[in-house]
N, C-alpha and C positions, 0 to 999 in steps of 0.2 A: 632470494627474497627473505626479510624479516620473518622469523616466527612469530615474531607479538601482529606483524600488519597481514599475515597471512592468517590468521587466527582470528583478526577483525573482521576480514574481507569475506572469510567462510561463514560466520555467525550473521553477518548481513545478509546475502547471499540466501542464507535458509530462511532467514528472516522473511524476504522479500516472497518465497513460498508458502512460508505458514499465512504470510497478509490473503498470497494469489487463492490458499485454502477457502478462508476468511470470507474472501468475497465472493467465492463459489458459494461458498454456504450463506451468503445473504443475498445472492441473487435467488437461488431456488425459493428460501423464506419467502420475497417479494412475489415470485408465482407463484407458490401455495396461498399466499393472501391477496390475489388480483393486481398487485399494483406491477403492472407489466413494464412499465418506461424507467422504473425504479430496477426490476429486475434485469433490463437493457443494461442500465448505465454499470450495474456492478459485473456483469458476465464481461464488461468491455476492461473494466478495472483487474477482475480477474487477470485477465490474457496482458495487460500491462505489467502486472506485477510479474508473471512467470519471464515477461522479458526482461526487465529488470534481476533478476535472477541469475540468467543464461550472461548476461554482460557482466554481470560479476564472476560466474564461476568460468566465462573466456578470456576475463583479464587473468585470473589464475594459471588455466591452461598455458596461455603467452606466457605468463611468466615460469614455465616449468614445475607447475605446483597443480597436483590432481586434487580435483575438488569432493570432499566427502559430502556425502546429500543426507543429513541427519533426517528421523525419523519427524513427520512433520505433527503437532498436539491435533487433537480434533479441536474443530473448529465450532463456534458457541452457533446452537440454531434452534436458540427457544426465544426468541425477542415477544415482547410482548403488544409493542407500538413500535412503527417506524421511527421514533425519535430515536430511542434506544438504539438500533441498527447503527443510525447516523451518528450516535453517539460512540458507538464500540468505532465506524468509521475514521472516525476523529483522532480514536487511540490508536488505533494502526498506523495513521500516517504521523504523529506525533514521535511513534516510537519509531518509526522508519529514520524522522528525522535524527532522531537519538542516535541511533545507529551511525547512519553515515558522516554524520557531524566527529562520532569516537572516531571513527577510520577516516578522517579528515585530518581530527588532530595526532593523530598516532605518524601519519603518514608526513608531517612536517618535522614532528619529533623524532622521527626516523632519516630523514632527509628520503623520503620513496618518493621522487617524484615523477617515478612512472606511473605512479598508483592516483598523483592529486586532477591527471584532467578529469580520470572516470569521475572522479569524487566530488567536484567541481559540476561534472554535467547533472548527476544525482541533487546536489547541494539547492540547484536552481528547478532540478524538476519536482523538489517536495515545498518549494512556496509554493508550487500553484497546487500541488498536491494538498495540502493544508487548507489552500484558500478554498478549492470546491467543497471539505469537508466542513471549514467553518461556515460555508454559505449555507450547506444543504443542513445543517444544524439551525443555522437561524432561521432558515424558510418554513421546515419542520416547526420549528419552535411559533411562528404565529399561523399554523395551518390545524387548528384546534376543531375544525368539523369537518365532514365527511367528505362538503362540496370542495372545499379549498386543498386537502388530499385529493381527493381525484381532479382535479385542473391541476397539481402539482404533477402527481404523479402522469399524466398526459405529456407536462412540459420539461420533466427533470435533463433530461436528456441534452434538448436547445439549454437550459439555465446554468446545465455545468460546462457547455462548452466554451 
């Protein structure tokens, strides 16, 4: 295997655990401040990313390439408002795209085309990834009192799915 697309695929890979970090620490945030359907949807986001992870560092494994598990940064758990949260959510899946989009193109410029279906499956699960964070940004964005927060956060769950 490529050192440049194995060096991709690893950096993605821990990527995809610092995000699983990430939303661990913004589900618990959402139950230290009540909003429980909020703290659902990210424990569920959580355990999605750690799979996303385990699929990258098994496409390594196959490919005869042991995967390093870098040291993962602590994860941000001072938010102030849920928008913010949803906002740092945004960044995470933006930069996810980043990510897999580089080991997308590395992996054509390489000719790895054992590496492009994974990347291909990734490529199509960060639109919708994207789309539930730019939705719950906007919903966030005109839920400016207490009552429309709490029927969101009731409904988050049905709205992202």
């Amino acid at each position: 295997m490529n050192p440049e697309i194995n060096t991709l695929l690893m950096k993605q890979a821990n990527h995809e655990r610092y995000a699983a970090t990430c939303y661990t620490a913004m589900a618990y945030w959402c139950e230290d401040q009540e909003y429980m359907g909020f703290a659902e949807f990210f424990h569920t986001q959580a355990k999605e990313e750690i799979e996303h992870s385990e699929k990258f560092f098994a496409h390594l494994v196959d490919r005869c390439v042991m995967p390093v598990l870098e040291a993962t940064p602590a994860p941000r758990c001072d938010y102030k408002k849920l928008k913010e949260l949803a906002d740092m959510a945004l960044e995470l899946e933006m930069a996810n795209s980043k990510g897999i989009h580089s080991c997308y193109a590395a992996a054509i410029a390489l000719k790895d085309f054992a590496s492009m279906p994974l990347l291909l499956e990734f490529i199509n699960e960060q639109v919708e990834e994207e789309a539930w964070a730019n939705k719950m940004v906007a919903l966030l964005s005109r839920s400016d009192c207490a009552g429309a927060l709490y029927s969101l956060d009731r409904h988050i769950v049905k709205e992202m799915a």
